[in-house]
Phi, psi and omega in degrees: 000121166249144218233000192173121181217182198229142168222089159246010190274110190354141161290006171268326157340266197312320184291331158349287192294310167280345177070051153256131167313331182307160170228124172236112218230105164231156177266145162351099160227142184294322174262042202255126203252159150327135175059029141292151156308098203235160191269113171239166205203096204249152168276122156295202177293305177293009170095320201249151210285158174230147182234138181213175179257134165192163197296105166306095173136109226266103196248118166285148156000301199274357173286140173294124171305344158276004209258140175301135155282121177282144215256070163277140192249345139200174193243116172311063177010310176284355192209356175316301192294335171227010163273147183271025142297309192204044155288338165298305203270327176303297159326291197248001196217066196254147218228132142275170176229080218278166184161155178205033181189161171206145179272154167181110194288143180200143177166207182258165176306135176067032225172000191278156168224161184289178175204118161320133168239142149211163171308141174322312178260005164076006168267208170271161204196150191241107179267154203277149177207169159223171207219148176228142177256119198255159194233128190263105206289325194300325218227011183040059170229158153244174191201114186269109191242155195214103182255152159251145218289175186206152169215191194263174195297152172265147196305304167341286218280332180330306188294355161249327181218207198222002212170137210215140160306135177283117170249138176257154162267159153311344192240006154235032175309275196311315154304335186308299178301303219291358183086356177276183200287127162226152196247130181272334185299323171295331180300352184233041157221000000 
């Protein structure tokens, strides 16, 4: 599961790798936690990538502005496509996660500690999310939400955890927005 994850690379960087127009100025950050603000990367109208911000924990749609919103932070790969959380959103409203660590803890109960996961060379990885923009019926606001997707782990990340974030290449970002079909079984390696 991943639970915490890292954006340290310059932002000319990252838009550089996704190819969005925006110039957007964030800081480094080691720590990007549940319900925090995260740098997502979205099709714009025109088709062509976008970057915007939204709430790292993914509230479907169909919850009431009066109901505690529950904090999903990801979505199962194998099943995205027929839970009705995030069967919609699976469909029409898919997400990059620019990032270039991803944390994961082992150890004994109360003793665990994190372990930094990244690429060799340190760069960047686009993990796959989908996003619901949830409307807050009670208090009229939206708030634009976002979980990411997991399969299951690949032999690195195995020996600390069963489960991993869906890393996309670069060369499957567009499909990825575009809504078409992908296999995801592959993505994570």
């Amino acid at each position: 599961m991943c639970s915490r994850y890292t954006l340290s690379a310059p932002p000319d960087a990252v838009r550089a790798f996704f190819a969005y127009r925006e110039q957007p100025n964030f800081p480094a950050r080691y720590n990007i936690a549940p319900t925090q603000p995260v740098p997502v990367v979205i099709r714009g109208d025109d088709g062509s990538p976008q970057f915007v911000l939204m709430r790292w924990g993914f509230i479907p749609a169909y919850v009431k502005g009066d109901e505690r919103p529950p904090v999903l932070i990801n979505a199962r790969s194998e099943t995205v496509a027929e839970k009705p959380a995030f069967r919609a959103a699976f469909k029409r409203r898919r997400c990059l996660l620019p990032a270039d660590g991803f944390y994961e803890w082992t150890g004994p109960k109360g003793a665990k500690r994190p372990f930094l996961l990244d690429r060799l060379d340190g760069g960047l990885f686009g993990f796959a999310g989908i996003w619901e923009c949830w409307q807050d019926r009670k208090n009229g606001g939206e708030i634009d939400t976002v979980a990411i997707l997991t399969c299951g782990a690949n032999t690195v990340v195995g020996r600390l955890h069963d489960r991993m974030p869906v890393i996309l290449q670069p060369e499957q970002f567009e499909t990825w927005l575009g809504g078409e079909e992908t296999d995801l079984g592959d993505a994570s390696a």
